[in-house]
C-alpha positions in Angstrom: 18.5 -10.2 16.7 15.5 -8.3 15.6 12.3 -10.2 16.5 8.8 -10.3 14.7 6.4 -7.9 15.7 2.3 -8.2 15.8 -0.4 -6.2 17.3 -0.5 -5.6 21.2 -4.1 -4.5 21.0 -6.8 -4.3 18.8 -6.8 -1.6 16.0 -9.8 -0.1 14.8 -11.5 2.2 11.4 -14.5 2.8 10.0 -15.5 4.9 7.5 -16.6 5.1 3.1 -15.2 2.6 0.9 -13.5 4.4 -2.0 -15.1 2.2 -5.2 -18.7 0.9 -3.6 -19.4 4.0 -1.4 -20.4 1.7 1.5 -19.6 2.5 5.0 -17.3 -0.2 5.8 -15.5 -1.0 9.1 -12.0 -2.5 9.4 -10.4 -4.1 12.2 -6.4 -4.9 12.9 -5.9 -8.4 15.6 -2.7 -9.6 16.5 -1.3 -12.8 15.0 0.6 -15.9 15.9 4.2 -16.1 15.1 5.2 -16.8 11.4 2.0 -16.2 10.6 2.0 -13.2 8.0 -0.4 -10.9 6.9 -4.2 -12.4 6.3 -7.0 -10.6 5.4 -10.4 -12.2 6.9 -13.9 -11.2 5.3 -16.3 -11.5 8.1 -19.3 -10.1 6.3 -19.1 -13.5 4.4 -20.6 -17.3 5.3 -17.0 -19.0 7.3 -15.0 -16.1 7.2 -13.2 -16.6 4.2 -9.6 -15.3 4.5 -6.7 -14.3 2.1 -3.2 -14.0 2.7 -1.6 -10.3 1.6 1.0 -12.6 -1.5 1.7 -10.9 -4.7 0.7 -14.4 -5.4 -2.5 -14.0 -4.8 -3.0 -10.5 -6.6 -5.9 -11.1 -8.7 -6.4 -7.0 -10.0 -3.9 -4.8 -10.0 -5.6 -1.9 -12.0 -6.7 0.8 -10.1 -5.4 -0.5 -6.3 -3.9 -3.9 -5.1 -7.0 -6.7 -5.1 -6.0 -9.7 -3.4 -8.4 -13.0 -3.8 -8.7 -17.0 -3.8 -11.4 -19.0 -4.5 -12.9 -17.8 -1.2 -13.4 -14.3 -1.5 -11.5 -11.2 -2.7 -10.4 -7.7 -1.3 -9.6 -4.1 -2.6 -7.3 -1.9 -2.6 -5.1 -3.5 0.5 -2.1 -0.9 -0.5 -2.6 1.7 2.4 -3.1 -0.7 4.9 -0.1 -2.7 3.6 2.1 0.5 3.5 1.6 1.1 7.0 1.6 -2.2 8.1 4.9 -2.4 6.5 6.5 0.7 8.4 5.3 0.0 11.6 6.9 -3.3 11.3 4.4 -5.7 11.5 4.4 -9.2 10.3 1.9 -10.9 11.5 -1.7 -9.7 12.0 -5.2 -10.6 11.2 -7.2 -8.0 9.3 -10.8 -8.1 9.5 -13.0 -6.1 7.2 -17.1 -6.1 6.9 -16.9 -5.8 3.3 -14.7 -6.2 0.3 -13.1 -2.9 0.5 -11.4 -1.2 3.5 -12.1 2.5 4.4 -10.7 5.1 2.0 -10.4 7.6 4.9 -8.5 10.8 3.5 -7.0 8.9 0.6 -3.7 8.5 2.3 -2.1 6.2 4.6 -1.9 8.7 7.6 -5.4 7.4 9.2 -4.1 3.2 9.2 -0.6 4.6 10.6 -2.2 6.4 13.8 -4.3 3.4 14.4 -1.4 0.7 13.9 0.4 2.8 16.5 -2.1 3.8 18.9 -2.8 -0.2 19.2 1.0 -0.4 20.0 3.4 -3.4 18.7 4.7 -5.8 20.7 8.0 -8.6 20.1 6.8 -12.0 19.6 9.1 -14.6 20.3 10.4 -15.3 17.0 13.2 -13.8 15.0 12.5 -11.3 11.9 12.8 -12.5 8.5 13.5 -9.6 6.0 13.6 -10.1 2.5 17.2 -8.9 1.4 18.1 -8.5 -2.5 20.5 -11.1 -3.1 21.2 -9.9 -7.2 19.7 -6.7 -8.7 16.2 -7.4 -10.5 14.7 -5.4 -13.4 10.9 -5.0 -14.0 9.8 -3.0 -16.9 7.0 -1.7 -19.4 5.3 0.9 -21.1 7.4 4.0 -19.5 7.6 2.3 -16.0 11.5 0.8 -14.8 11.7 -0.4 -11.6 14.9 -1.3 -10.5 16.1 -3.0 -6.6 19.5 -3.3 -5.6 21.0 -4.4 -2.0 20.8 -2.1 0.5 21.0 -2.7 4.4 17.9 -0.7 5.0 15.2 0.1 3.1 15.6 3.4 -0.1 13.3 4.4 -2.7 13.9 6.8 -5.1 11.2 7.6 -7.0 10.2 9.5 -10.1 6.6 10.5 -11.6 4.7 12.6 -14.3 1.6 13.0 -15.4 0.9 15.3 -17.9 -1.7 18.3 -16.6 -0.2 18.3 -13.5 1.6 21.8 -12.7 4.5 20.5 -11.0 6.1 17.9 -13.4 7.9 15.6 -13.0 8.2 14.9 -9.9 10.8 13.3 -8.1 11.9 12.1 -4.2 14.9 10.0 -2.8 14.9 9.2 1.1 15.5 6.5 3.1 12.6 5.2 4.8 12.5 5.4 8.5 9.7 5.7 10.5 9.6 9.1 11.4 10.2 10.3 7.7 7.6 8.0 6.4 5.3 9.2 9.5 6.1 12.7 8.4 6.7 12.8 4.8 4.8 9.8 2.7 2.1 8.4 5.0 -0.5 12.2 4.6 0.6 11.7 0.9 -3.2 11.1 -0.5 -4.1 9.5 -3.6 -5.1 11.3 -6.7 -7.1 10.4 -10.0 -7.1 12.1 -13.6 -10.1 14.1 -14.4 -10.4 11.7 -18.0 -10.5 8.9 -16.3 -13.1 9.7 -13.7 -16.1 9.4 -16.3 -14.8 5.9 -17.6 -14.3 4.7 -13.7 -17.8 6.1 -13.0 -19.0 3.9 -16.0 -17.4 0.9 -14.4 -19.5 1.6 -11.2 -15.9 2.2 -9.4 -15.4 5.3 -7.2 -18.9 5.9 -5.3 -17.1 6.8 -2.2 -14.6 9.4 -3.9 -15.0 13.2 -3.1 -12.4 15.7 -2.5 -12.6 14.9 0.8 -10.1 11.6 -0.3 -8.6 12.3 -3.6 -6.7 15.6 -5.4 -8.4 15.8 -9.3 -5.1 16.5 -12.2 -6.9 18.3 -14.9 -5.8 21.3 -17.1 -2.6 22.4 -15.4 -4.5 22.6 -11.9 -5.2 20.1 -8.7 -8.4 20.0 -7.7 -8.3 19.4 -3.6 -10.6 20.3 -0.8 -7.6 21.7 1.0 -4.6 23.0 -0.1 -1.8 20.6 -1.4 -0.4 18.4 1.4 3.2 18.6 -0.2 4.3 20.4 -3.4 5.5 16.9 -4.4 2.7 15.0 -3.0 2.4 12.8 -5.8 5.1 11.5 -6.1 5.1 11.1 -2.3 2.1 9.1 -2.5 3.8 6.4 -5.1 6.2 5.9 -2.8 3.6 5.4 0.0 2.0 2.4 -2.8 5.5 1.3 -3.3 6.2 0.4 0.2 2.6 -1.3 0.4 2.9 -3.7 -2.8 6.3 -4.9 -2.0 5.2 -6.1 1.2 3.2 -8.7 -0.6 6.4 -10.8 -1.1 5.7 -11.8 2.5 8.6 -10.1 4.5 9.9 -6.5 5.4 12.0 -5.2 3.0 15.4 -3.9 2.9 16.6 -3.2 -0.6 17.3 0.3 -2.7 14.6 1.3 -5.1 14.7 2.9 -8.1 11.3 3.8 -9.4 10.1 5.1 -12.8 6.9 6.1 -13.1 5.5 3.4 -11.1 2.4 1.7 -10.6 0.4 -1.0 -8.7 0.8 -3.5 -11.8 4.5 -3.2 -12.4 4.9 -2.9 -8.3 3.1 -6.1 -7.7 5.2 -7.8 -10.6 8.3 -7.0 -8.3 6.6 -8.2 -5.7 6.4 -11.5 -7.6 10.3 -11.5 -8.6 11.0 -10.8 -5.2 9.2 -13.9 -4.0 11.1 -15.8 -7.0 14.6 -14.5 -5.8 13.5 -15.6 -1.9 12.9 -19.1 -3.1 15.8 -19.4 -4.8 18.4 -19.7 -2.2 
């Protein structure tokens, strides 16, 4: 019987905060058993903390925002993605701020910390959410659609009109290595139109090319070259695999994905938890 899994030492980033352009530092501690994943603000009076629930998804807009009463943090997605892969249930993360580090604008910088902290069995067994019926979340142009599987598949299409390779689309089965490989150096990637309007809302002070690819006029605007010809639609599935984890457990399901995003992802999220419940 597979057993849950939590930190065996102390994981650690620091670095710019996508939206407020602070430097913000992030830490990953192991957890008790049956614990789940919590997010802890430390910068704040008590050390408010949040558990990662599609529950308590409070913006779902331009990231994954989780918040209570106590506090509130951005854009968990990477992190959770990672998290996720590496098989980790239960952990404490720790952040100085309300938003983690935006790194490269990918997942690969949280998966080489996650495993150069190591995992380690805890002495409980591992409780995987399994799709008992199919479920169907929809709107706008976005279908998501989960069926059972034994492990976890997503197959996944996007478009976005501008981009020069469209649409875009990727089926695999996500193991480790692939997702280590393939998805996780997937970075994210805004619209040129919309950058004015998200500069107007005060959002994306830490963005550069250093941690985004620009879409406009038939071109991506990078700082390097392209990561994948397909990278994004690699990097949906990287948010895919982060937002599902907020119904709590590992997933193994098959998932069909049109044109995705974090609101319609998080609503799965939410079904998913509904379906759990009722047993």
């Amino acid at each position: 019987m597979e057993k849950q899994r939590t930190l065996k030492n102390q994981a650690f980033l620091s670095g710019i905060a996508l939206h407020t352009g602070a430097r913000a530092t992030l830490k990953i501690l192991p957890a008790e058993p049956n614990s789940g994943i919590t997010f802890r603000r430390v910068d704040m009076p008590g050390n408010p903390e949040v558990k990662a629930l599609a529950t308590n998804v409070v913006d779902a807009r331009r990231g994954t925002t989780i918040g209570n009463q106590n506090t509130v943090v951005y854009t968990v997605e990477h992190i959770m993605s990672a998290l996720h892969v590496c098989g980790v249930d239960n952990t404490v993360v720790e952040m100085d701020g309300q938003e983690p580090p935006i790194a490269d604008g990918s997942a690969k910088p949280y998966l080489k910390m996650i495993l150069e902290a190591g995992t380690v069995e805890q002495d409980a067994p591992a409780e995987f959410w399994t799709c008992k019926s199919p479920i169907y979340v929809e709107g706008n142009d976005t279908k998501l659609v989960v069926t059972p599987s034994d492990e976890l598949k997503i197959s996944c299409l996007a478009s976005f009109e501008g981009c020069p390779f469209d649409p875009q689309y990727l089926s695999a089965t996500i193991t480790p290595d692939f997702y280590r490989d393939e998805i996780a150096p997937a970075r994210t990637f805004v619209l040129f139109r919309d950058l004015e309007q998200l500069l107007a809302m005060g959002l994306v002070k830490g963005g550069s090319l250093d941690n985004a690819a620009i879409l406009h006029d038939g071109a991506i605007i990078c700082k390097e070259e392209l990561r994948y010809r397909d990278e994004i639609v690699r990097h949906k599935i990287l948010d895919i695999i982060g937002d599902i984890l907020l119904c709590g457990r590992r997933v193994k399901a098959n998932i069909i994905a049109i044109k995705p995003g974090h609101y319609f992802n998080v609503q799965l999220a939410g079904e998913m938890i509904k379906q759990m419940m009722n047993k």
